[in-house]
C-alpha positions in Angstrom: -15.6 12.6 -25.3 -16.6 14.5 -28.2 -15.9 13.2 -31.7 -13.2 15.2 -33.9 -12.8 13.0 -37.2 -14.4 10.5 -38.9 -14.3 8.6 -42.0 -17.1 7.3 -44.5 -16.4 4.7 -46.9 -13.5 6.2 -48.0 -11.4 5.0 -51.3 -8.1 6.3 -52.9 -7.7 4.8 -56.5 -4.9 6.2 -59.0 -5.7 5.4 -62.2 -2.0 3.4 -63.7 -3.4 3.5 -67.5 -6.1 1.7 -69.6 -8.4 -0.3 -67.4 -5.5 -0.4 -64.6 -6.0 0.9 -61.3 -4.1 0.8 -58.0 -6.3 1.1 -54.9 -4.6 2.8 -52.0 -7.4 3.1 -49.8 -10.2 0.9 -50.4 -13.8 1.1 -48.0 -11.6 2.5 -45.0 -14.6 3.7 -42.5 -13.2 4.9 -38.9 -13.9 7.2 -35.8 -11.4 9.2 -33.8 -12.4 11.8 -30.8 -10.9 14.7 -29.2 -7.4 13.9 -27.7 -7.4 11.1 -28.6 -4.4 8.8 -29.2 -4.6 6.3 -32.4 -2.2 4.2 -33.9 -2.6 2.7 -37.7 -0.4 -0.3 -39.0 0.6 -2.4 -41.9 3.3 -3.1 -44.3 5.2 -1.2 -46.4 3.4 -0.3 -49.3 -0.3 -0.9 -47.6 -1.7 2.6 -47.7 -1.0 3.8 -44.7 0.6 7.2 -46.3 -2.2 8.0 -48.7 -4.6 7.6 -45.6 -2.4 10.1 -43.8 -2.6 12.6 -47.2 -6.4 12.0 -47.1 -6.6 13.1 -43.6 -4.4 15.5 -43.8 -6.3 17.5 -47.1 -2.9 16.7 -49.0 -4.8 14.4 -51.2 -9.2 14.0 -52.0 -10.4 11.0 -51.5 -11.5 9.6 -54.7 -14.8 8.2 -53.1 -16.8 8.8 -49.4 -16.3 11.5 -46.9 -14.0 12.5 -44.4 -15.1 14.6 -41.2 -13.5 16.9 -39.2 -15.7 18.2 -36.3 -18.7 17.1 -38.2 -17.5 19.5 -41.5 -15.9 18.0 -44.7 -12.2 18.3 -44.7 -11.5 19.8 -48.0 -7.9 19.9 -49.8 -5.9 22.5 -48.4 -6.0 25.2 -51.8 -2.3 25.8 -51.8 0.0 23.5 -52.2 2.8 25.3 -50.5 0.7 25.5 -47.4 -0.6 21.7 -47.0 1.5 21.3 -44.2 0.2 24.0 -42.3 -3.7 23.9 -43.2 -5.7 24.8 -39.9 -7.3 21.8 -37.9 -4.6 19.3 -39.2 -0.9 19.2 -39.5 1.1 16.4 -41.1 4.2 16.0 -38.9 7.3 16.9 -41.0 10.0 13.9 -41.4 13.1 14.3 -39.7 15.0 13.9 -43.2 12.1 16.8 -44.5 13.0 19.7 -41.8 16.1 21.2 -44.0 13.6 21.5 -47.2 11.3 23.1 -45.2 13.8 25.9 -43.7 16.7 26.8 -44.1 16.8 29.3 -41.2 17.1 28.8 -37.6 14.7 27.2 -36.1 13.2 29.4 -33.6 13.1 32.3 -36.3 10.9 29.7 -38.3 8.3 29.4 -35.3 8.2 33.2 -34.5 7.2 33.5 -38.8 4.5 31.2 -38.3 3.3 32.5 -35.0 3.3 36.3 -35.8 1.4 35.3 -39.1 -1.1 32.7 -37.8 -1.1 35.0 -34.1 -0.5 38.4 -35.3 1.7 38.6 -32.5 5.0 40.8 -32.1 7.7 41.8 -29.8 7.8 40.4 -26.3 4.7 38.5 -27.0 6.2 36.5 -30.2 9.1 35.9 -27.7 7.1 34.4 -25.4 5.3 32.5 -27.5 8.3 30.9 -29.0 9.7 30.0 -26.0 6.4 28.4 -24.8 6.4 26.2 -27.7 10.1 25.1 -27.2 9.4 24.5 -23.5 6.6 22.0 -24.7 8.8 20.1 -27.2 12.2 20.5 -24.8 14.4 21.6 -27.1 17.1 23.9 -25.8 16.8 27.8 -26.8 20.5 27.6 -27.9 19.7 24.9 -30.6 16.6 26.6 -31.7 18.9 29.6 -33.2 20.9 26.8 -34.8 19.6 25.9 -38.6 18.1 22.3 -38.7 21.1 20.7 -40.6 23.1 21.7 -37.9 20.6 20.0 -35.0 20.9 16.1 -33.7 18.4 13.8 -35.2 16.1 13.9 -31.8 16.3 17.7 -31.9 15.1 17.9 -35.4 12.3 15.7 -34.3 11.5 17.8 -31.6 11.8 21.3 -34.3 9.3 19.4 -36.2 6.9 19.3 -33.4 7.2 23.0 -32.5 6.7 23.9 -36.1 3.2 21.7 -36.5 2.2 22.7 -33.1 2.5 26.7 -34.0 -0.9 26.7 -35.6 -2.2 24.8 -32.8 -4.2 22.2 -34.5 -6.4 19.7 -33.4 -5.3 16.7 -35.1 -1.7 15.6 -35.7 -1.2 13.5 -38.4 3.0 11.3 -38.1 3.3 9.7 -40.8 6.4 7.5 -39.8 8.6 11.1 -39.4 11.6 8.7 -37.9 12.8 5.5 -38.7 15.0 4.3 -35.3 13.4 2.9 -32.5 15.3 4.8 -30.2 14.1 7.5 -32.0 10.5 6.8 -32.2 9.6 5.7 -28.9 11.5 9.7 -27.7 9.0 11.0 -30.4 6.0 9.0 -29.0 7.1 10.1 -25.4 7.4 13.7 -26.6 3.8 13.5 -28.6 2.5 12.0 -24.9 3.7 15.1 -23.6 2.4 17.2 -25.5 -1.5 15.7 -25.9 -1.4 16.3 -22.2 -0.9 19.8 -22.4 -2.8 20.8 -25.3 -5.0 18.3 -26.0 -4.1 17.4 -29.4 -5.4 14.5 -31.0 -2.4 12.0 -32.6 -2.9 9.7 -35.9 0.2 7.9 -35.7 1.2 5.7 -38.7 4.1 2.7 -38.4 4.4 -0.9 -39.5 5.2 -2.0 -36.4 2.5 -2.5 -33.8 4.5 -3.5 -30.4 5.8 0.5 -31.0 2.4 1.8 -30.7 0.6 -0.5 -27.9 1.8 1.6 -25.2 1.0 5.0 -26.5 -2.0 4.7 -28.7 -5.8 4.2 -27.5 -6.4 2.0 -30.1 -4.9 0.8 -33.4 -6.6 -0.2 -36.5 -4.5 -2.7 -39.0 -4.7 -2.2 -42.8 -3.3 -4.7 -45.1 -3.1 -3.8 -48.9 -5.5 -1.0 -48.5 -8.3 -2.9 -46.4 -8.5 -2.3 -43.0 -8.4 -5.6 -41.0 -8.6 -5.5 -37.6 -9.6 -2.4 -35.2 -9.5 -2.2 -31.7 -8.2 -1.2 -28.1 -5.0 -1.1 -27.9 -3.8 -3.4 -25.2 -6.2 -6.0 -26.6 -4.6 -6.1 -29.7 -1.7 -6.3 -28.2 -2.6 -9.6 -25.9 -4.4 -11.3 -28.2 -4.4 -10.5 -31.9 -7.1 -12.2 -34.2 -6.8 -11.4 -37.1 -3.9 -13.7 -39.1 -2.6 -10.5 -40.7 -2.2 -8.8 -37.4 -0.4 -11.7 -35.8 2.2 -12.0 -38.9 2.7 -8.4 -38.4 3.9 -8.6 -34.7 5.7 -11.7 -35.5 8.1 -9.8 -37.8 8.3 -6.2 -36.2 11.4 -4.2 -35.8 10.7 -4.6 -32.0 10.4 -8.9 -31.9 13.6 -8.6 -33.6 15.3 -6.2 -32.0 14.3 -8.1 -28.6 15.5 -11.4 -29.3 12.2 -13.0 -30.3 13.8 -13.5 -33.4 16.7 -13.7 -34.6 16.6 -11.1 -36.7 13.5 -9.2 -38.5 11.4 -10.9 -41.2 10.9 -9.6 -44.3 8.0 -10.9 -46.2 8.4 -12.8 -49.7 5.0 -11.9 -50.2 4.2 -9.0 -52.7 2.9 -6.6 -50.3 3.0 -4.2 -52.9 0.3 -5.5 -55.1 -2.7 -2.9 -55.0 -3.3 -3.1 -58.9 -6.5 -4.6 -59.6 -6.9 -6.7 -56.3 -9.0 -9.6 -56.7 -12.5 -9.7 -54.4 -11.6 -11.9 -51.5 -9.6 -10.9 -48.3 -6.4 -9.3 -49.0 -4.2 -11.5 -46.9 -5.6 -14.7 -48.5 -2.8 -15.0 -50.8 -0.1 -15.6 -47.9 -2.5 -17.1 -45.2 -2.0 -20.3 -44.2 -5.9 -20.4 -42.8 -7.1 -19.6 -46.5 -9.7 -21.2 -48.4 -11.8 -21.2 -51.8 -13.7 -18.4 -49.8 -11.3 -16.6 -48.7 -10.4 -15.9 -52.1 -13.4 -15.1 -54.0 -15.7 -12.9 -51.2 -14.0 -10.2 -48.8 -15.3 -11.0 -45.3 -17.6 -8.6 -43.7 -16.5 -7.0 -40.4 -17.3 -9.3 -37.4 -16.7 -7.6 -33.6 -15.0 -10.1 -31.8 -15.2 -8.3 -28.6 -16.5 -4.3 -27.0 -15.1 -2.1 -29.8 -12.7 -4.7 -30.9 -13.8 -6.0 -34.9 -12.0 -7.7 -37.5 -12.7 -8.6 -41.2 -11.6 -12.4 -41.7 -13.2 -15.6 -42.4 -11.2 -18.1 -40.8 -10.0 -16.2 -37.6 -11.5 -18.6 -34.5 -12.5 -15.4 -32.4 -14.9 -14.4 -35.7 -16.1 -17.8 -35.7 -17.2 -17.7 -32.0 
C-alpha cells in the first residue's frame, strides 16, 4: 500500500516567556499509508491536538518535516479556510458545527461542492444527496439548520461537510465526547474509508475505543510518543507502563465494570514546560529508576512493527 503521510522529527514548542518553553510535540517521527486506519492516544493535555493542527496545516511545526504524498504539507494561507485545505480536513466538533453554519445543512454541502466541483443544477443535487447517503443522514434533517439536528446527526453533518472536498486524510480530533457517540462515529468513519478510501487519524485518550477500528495506534505521553504498534497487539499485550496505566483508567474499563469508576490521574499530566531529559512517565512509574530520570530511552521494537521507548519495560529488556 502506497504511503500518504509521514512525519520527520517533528517538534511543536511555544515559547511561555523568558527562557520558558512548553513542548507540545517533541521528536514525534511516524508513517501512515493510503486508507489507512490509525489511532493516536494519551492524556489530556499530552499533545495529541497540536499533532492533529500540525497535520492538518492549522499549525507549522516548529522543527522537522511533515509529508503528504511525498510533498511538504504547508500551512493552509487562510485562516478562514484551514478546515477545508485540499488533501486534509480536520473533522469539525459536534459542539463546532453551529459556528461553522448557520444554514441548513444540505445548503452548506451544495456551497462547498459547487465551489470546489463547479457543479450546478441536477448535478449539485446529486452530489448532495450522494454525500448524505454515505454519512446516512436523512434528506429531511439535512434542510434543518445544525442547532436544530440530534447530536449523532450533527456528527454525521460534520462528515458530509469534510468529505465534500474529498480529501485524502481525515484528521478527528476527539469531535464527540460520549461513548455511544464515538463508537456511531467510528462505525460511520468505517463506512465511509470503505467507500472512498480515505485515510482516518483518529485522536482519543482512550485506547480500548480505538482497538477495533484503527490499524494501529501509537501512544504519546507529554509530547513523546511511547509506544507504536498494531492495533490488536496493543490491545493484548501493552508494554509500555504508560500504555498499560492508560487502559487501566479509560472511559471504557470504567464504564464496563472493570472499575468502579474511571481514574483520574493525580499526576500533572499537564506539565510540558521545560521537561526534564529522561522518559516522560518516569515521574509517576512505579518501574522508575536514576535512569529513567536523567536519559530518554531510545526506541526498542519489541515485536514486527510493534516499538516502544522505555527502559524498564520487560518486553524492551528481552
Amino acid at each position: 500500500m502506497a504511503q500518504l503521510l509521514k512525519l520527520e522529527n517533528v517538534y511543536k514548542t511555544f515559547e511561555m516567556g523568558k527562557q520558558i518553553q512548553l513542548k507540545a510535540v517533541e521528536d514525534i517521527s511516524l508513517e501512515m499509508d493510503e486508507g489507512e486506519m490509525l489511532g493516536i492516544v494519551g492524556e489530556p493535555g499530552c499533545g495529541k491536538s497540536t499533532l492533529g493542527k500540525l497535520v492538518s496545516g492549522v499549525q507549522p511545526p516548529t522543527a522537522g518535516r511533515i509529508l503528504l504524498g511525498g510533498k511538504p504539507l504547508g500551512e493552509a494561507p487562510d485562516p478562514a479556510r484551514r478546515r477545508f485545505s485540499p488533501g486534509v480536513q480536520m473533522l469539525l466538533r459536534e459542539s463546532e458545527i453551529d459556528l461553522f453554519s448557520t444554514r441548513p445543512v444540505a445548503e452548506t454541502m451544495a456551497m462547498v461542492l459547487e465551489e470546489t466541483e463547479g457543479c450546478k443544477g441536477g448535478a449539485l443535487d446529486a452530489q448532495v444527496f450522494r454525500l448524505l447517503q454515505m454519512v446516512q443522514l436523512d434528506p429531511v434533517c439535512a434542510r434543518r439548520q445544525p442547532a436544530r439536528l440530534s447530536e449523532i446527526e450533527r456528527v454525521r453533518a460534520a462528515v458530509g461537510y469534510a468529505m465534500c472536498r474529498r480529501p485524502r486524510l481525515l484528521v478527528c480530533d476527539e469531535p464527540v465526547t460520549g461513548m455511544e457517540t464515538t463508537a456511531q462515529l467510528l462505525r460511520l468513519l468505517e463506512r465511509v474509508q470503505q467507500q472512498t478510501g480515505v485515510a482516518c487519524l483518529l485522536f482519543d485518550d482512550d485506547p480500548d475505543l480505538l482497538v477495533e477500528s484503527c490499524d494501529r495506534i501509537g501512544v504519546i505521553c507529554r509530547g513523546r510518543m511511547v509506544e507504536f504498534g498494531p492495533a490488536a497487539r496493543i490491545a493484548a499485550r501493552p508494554c509500555h507502563p504508560y500504555t498499560q496505566r492508560l487502559r487501566q483508567h479509560s472511559r471504557s474499563a470504567a464504564d464496563s465494570g472493570r472499575l468502579g469508576k474511571r481514574v483520574v490521574d493525580s499526576g500533572d499530566v499537564n506539565n510540558l514546560v521545560n521537561p526534564g531529559p529522561g522518559c516522560r512517565f518516569a515521574s509517576r512509574c512505579p518501574y522508575a529508576d536514576t535512569r529513567c530520570r536523567a536519559e530518554y530511552p531510545p526506541q526498542t521494537e519489541v515485536a514486527p512493527g510493534h516499538w516502544i521507548a522505555c527502559w524498564k519495560s520487560p518486553a524492551a529488556q528481552g
